[in-house]
C-alpha positions as CSV (number, residue, x, y, z in Angstrom):
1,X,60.6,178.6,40.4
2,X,59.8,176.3,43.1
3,X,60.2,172.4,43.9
4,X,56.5,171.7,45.5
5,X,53.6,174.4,45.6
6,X,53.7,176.9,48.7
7,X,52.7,175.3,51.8
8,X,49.5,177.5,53.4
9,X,51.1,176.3,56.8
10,X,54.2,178.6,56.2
11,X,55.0,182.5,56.9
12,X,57.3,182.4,53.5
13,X,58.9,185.7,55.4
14,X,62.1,185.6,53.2
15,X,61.2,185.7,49.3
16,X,64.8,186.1,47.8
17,X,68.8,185.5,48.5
18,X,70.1,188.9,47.5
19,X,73.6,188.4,49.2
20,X,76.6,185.7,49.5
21,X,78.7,187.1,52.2
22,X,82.4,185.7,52.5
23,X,84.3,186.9,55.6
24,X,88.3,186.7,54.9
25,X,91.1,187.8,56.1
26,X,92.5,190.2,54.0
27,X,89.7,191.9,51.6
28,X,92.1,193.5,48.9
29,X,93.5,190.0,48.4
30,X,90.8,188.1,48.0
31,X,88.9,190.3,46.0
32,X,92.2,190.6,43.3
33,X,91.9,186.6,43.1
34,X,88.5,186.6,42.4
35,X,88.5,189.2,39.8
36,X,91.9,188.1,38.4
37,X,91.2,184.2,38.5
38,X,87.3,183.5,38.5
39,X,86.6,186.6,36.4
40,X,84.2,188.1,39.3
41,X,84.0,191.6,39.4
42,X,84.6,194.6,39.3
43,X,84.1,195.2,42.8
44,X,82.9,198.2,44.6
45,X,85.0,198.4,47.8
46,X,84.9,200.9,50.9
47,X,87.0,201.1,54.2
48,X,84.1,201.7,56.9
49,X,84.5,203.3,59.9
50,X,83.2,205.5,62.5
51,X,81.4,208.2,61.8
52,X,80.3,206.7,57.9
53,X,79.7,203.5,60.4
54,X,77.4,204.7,63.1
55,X,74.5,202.9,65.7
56,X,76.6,199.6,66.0
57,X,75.4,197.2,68.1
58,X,77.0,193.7,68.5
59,X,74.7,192.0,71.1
60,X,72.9,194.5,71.9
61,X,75.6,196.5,73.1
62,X,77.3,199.5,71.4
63,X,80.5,198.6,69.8
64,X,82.6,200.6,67.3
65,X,84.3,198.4,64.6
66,X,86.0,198.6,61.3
67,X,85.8,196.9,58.3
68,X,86.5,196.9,54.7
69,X,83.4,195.7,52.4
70,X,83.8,194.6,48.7
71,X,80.7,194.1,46.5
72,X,80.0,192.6,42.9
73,X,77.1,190.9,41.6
74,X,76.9,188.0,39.7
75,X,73.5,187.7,38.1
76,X,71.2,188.9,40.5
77,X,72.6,188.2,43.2
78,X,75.6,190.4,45.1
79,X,78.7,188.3,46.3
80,X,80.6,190.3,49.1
81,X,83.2,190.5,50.7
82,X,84.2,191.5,54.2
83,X,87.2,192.1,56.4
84,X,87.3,192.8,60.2
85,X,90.0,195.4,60.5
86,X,89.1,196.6,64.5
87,X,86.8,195.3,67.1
88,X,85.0,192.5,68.2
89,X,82.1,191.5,66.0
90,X,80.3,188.4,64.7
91,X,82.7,188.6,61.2
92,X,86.0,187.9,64.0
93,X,83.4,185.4,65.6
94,X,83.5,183.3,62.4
95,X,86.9,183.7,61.6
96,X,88.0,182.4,64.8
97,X,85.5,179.6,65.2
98,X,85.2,178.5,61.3
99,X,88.2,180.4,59.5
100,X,87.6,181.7,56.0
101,X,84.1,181.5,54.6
102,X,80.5,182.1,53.8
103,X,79.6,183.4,57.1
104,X,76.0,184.9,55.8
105,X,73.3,185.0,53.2
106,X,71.4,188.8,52.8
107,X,67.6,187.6,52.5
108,X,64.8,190.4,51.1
109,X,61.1,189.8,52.9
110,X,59.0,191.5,50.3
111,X,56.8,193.7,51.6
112,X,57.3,193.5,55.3
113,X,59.6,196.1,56.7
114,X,63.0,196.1,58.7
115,X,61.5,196.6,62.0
116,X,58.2,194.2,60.8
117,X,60.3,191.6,60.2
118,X,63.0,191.7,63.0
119,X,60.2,192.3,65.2
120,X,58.3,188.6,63.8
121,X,61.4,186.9,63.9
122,X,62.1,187.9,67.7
123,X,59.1,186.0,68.7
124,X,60.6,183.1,67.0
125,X,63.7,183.6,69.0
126,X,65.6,185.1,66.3
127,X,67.0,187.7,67.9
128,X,69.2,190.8,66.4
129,X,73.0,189.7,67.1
130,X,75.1,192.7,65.3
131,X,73.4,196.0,63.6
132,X,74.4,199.3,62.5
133,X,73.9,202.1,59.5
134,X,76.2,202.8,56.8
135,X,76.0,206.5,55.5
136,X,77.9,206.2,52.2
137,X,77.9,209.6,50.1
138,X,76.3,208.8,46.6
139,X,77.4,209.6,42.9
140,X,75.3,210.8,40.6
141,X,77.5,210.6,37.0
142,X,79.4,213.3,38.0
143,X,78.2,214.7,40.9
144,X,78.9,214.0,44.1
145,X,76.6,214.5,46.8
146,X,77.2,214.9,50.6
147,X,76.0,212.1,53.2
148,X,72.8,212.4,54.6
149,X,72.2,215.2,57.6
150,X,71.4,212.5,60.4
151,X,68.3,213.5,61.2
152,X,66.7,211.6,58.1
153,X,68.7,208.6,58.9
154,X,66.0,206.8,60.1
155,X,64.0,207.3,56.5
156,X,66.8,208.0,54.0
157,X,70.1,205.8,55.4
158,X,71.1,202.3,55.0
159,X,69.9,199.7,58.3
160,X,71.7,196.3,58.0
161,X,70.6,193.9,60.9
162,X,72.4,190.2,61.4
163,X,69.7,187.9,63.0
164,X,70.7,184.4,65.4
165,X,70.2,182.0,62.8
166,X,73.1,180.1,62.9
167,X,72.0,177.3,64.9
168,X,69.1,176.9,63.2
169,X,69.6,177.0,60.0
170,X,73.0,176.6,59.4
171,X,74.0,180.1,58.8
172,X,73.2,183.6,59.6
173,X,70.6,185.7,58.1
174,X,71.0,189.3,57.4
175,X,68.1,191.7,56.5
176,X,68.9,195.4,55.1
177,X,66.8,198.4,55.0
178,X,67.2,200.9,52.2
179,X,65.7,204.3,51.7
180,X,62.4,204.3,49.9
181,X,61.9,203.0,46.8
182,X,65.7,202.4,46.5
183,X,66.1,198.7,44.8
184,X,69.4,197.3,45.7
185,X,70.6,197.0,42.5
186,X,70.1,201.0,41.8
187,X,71.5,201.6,45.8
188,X,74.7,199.8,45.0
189,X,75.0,201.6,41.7
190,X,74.6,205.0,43.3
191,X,77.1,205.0,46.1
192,X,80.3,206.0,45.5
193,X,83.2,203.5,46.4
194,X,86.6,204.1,48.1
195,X,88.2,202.7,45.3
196,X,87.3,199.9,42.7
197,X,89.3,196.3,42.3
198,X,90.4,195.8,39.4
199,X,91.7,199.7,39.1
200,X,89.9,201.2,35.8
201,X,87.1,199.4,35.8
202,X,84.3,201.9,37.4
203,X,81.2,200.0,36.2
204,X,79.7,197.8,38.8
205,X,77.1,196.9,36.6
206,X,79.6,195.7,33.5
207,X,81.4,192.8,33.6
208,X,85.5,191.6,33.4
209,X,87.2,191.0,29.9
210,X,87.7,187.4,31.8
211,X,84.6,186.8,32.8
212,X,82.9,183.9,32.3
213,X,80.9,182.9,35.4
214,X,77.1,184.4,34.8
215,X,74.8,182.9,37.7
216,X,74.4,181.8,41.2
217,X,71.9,179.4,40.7
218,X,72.6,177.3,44.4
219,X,73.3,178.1,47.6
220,X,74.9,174.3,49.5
221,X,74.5,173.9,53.4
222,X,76.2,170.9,55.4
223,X,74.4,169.7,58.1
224,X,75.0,166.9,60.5
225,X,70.8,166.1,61.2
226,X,69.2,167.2,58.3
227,X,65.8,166.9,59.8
228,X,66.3,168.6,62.4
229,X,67.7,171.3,59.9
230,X,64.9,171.0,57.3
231,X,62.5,171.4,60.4
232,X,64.1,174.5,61.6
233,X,63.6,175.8,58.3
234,X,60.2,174.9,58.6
235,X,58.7,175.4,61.9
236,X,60.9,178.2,62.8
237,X,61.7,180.4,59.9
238,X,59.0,179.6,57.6
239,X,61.3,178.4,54.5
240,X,59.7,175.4,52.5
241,X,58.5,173.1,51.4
242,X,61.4,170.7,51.2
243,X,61.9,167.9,49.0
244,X,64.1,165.4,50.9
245,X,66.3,162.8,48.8
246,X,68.4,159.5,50.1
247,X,71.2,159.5,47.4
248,X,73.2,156.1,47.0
249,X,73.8,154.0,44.1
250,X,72.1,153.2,41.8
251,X,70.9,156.7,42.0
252,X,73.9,158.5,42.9
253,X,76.3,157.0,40.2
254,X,80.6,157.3,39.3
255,X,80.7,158.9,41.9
256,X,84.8,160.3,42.3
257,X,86.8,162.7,45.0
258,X,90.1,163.9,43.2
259,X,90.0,161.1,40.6
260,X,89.4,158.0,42.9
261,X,86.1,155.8,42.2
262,X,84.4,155.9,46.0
263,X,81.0,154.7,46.7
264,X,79.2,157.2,48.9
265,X,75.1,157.9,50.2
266,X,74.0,161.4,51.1
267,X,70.6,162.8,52.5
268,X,70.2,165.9,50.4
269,X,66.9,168.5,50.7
270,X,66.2,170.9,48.4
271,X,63.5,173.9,48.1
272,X,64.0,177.4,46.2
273,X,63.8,180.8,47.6
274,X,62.6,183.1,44.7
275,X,64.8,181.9,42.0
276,X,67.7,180.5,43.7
277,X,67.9,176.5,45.1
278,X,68.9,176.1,48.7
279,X,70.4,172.8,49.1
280,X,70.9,171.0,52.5
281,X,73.1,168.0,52.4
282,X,74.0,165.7,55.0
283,X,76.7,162.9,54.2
284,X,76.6,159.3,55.3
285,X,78.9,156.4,54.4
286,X,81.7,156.6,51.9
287,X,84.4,159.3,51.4
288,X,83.1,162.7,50.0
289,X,84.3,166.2,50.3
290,X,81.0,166.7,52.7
291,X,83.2,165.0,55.3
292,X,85.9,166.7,55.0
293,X,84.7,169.9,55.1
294,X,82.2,169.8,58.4
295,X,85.6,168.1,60.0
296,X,87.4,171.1,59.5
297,X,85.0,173.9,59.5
298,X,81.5,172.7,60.5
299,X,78.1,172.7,59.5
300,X,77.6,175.9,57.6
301,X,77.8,177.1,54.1
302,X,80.4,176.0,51.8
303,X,79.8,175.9,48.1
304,X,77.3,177.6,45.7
305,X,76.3,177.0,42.4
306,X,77.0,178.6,39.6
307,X,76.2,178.1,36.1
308,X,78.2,179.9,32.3
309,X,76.8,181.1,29.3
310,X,80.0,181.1,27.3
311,X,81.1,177.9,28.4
312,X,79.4,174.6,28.5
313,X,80.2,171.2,31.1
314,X,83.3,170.3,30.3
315,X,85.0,173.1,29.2
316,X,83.8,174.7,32.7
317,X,85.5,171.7,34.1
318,X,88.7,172.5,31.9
319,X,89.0,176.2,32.4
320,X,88.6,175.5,36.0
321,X,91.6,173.6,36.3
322,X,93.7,175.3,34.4
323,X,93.1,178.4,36.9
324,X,94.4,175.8,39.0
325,X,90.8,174.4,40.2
326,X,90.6,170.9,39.5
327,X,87.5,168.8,40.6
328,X,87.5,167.8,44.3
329,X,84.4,165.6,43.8
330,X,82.2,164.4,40.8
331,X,79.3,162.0,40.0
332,X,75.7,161.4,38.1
333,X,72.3,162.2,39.4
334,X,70.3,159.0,38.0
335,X,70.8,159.7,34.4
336,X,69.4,163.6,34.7
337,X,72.8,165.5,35.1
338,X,75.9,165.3,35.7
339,X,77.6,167.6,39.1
340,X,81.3,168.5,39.7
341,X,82.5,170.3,42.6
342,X,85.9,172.4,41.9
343,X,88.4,173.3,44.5
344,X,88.1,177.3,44.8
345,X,88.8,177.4,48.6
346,X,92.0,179.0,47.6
347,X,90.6,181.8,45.3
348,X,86.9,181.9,46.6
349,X,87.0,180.8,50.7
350,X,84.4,178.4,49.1
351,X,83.9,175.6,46.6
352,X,81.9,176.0,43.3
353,X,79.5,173.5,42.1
354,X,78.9,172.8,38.0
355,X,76.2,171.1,36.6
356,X,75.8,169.4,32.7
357,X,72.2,170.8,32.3
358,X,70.7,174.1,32.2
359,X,70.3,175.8,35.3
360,X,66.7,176.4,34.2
361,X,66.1,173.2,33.8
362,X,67.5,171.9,37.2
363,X,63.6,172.4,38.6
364,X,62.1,170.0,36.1
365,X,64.9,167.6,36.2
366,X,64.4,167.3,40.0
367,X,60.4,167.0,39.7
368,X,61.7,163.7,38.2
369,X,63.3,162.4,41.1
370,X,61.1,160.1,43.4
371,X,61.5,162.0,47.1
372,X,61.9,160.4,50.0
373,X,59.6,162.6,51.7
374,X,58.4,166.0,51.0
375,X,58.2,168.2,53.8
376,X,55.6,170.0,55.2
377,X,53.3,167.9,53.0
């Protein structure tokens, strides 16, 4: 699925979002609200530490931490959730600087390897900013099997590496490493959790009585210079191409944030990586939710969108509030679809973003829109 053809002039390094990453506070917490509100879950969760956590590097420089790690996918993707418990990493970075949030996406490169890719991406100045292994004992139905002797780390144990993306492209970029022909899907499946939230359910791959939530179908950036952004993407990193939107009236119509008529204009860019829409956005006059979240936590991540099959548009938007989510900001693209952002900072760390169309559909129904530019073109 894709916006424009692939441009011969980029690398197109990262072929999928496999990973949402939210960095909170207190893991256990979050996690319950998620499952017991949003109907996310069940979660896989693990307390890692030394010596399950081994080779850490935070800067180069060896640094033992501690963390908790919760895991659930929705759709194809995984959304996870960490905790710093000990030591100085780039999680406690974010939390200090930004507070609660989507600190990084986990991208897969296709066929290029770990070391391939880090080692393509350090020429571009991406270096490695945080790294370890994780040797998490694996269950097999009813047998459990011991972790892996360390001398077949290198080949047989999980490499996670966090790359210096942030100031290019919003957010940081993690790539992971998994034994041979180990999809991530069937690696999560296979190791065996700490414990599970909610208690009883032990399926990963199953989903909540209360579920209702099926897809993440968008991932939203806010930016203060979305070309400079969209270029970074570009030049640097190899993501594109980019259709790039100016969104005002009469195109961007009744418009609302919490119930009150505003009259706003946006710069928005969009382009897909495998199957998922990245969206950059980049506010200009008017009152909007964009605003008010770079004030308080910058340019970064902050929403995603997801999509139901048991419930369409407005009951989305009336189950939503009765979980105590009501919509933050709403309005019309043209007359193609209809978007509503609900309030799940509380439950989530993030907001959630509806749409009244098919997510399958969103690709044709923004062919339709005129661009501003399309970038590399």
């Amino acid at each position: 699925m894709q916006i424009t053809k692939k441009s011969p002039s980029l690398n197109h390094l990262f072929t999928n979002i496999n990973q949402v990453c939210i960095v909170t506070n207190n893991c256990d917490e979050t996690v319950r609200c998620l499952s017991k509100y949003l109907g996310i879950g069940p979660f896989k969760c693990w307390y890692h530490q030394s010596p399950r956590l081994f080779n850490t590097k935070v800067y180069g420089k060896k640094v033992d931490w501690k963390m908790k790690i919760a895991i659930a996918w929705i759709g194809n993707i995984q959304l996870e959730v960490v905790e710093n418990i000990e030591g100085n990493t780039i999680y406690s970075e974010y939390l200090k600087t930004k507070g609660e949030g989507v600190q990084h996406l986990l991208f897969d490169t296709g066929n290029l390897s770990l070391e391939q890719s880090i080692n393509q991406l350090a020429k571009l100045d991406c270096s490695v900013t945080q790294e370890g292994m994780l040797n998490i004992p694996v269950q097999l139905g009813f047998i459990n099997l011991p972790p892996t002797p360390r001398f077949l780390s290198n080949l047989l144990i999980p490499k996670f590496a966090y790359l210096d993306t942030e100031n290019l492209a919003k957010t940081t970029f993690e790539l992971l490493k998994l034994p041979p022909f180990l999809p991530l899907k069937s690696g999560i499946s296979i190791t065996k959790p700490d414990y599970w939230i909610p208690e009883g359910n032990k399926n990963i791959n199953s989903s909540l009585p209360n579920s209702f939530i099926n897809q993440i179908f968008k991932v939203g950036i806010l930016t203060y210079d979305i070309d400079k952004t969209v270029r970074n993407y570009v030049k640097t990193l190899g993501i594109g191409p980019w259709k790039i939107y100016t969104l005002q009236e009469p195109r961007l119509l009744q418009t609302k944030v919490r119930g009150k008529n505003v009259s706003l204009s946006v710069r928005m860019a969009v382009t897909y990586i495998g199957n998922t829409l990245l969206e950059l956005v980049q506010p200009l006059d008017g009152e909007s939710i964009y605003h008010e979240l770079l004030s308080t936590q910058g340019e970064g991540v902050h929403y995603i969108g997801v999509s139901s099959d048991k419930l369409n548009f407005s009951e989305l938007l009336e189950h939503f509030s009765k979980l105590g989510c009501p919509v933050a900001m709403e309005g019309k693209l043209e007359n193609i679809y209809q978007f509503a952002y609900l309030d799940t900072k509380p439950l989530a760390k993030m907001m959630m973003e509806v749409v009244s169309i098919p997510v399958n559909k969103i690709s044709l129904a923004l062919e339709s829109l005129q661009p501003d530019e399309i970038y590399p073109n």
